[in-house]
N, C-alpha and C positions, 0 to 999 in steps of 0.2 A: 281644799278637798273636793274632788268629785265625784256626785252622788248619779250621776248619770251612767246608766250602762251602758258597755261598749255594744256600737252596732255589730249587728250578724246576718246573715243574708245565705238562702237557698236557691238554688239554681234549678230550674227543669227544665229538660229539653226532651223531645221524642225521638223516636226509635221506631219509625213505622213498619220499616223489616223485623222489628222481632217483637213488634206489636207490644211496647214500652215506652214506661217512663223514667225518666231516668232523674235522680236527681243527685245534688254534689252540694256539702253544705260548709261554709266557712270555717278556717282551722279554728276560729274559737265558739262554733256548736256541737258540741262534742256531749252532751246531756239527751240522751234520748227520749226526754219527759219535756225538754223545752224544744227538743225539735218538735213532739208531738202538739203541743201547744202554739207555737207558731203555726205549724201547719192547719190545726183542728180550726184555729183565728182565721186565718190566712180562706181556706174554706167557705166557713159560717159567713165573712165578710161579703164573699163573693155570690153568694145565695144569695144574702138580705141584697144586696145590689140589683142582681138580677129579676127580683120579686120572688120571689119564692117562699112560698109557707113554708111554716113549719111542719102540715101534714103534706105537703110535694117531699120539701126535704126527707123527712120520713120513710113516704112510700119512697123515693130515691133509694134509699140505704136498705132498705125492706127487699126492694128487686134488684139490685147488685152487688149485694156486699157477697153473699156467698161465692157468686163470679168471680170476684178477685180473689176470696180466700181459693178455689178449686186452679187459678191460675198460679199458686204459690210453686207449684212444681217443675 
């Protein structure tokens, strides 16, 4: 028996003419809680790598998150 999960894998590529990201995620991530979760890792990883506080992260999300939400259109 194996206790191992199958791997899964997201893709991003840009879109600089229509000022996007794009992303395409493997036929077996189909859970939109474990994409979230991937991703939200996938992120926070790349912060702590980068150095980045926890209040940079913060203010980050504090000064662009509405941007993205006003871009949803």
């Amino acid at each position: 028996m194996n206790d191992i999960p199958e791997d899964k894998s997201i893709e991003l590529t840009t879109d600089y003419q229509n000022h996007s990201i794009n992303m395409a995620f493997s036929d077996n991530l189909t859970d939109d809680s474990e994409r979230g979760y991937i991703l939200s890792a996938a992120f926070f990883s790349f912060c702590a790598a980068q150095g980045l506080s926890k209040e940079e992260l913060s203010d980050m999300v504090s000064t662009y998150y509405d941007e993205f939400l006003n871009n949803e259109d």
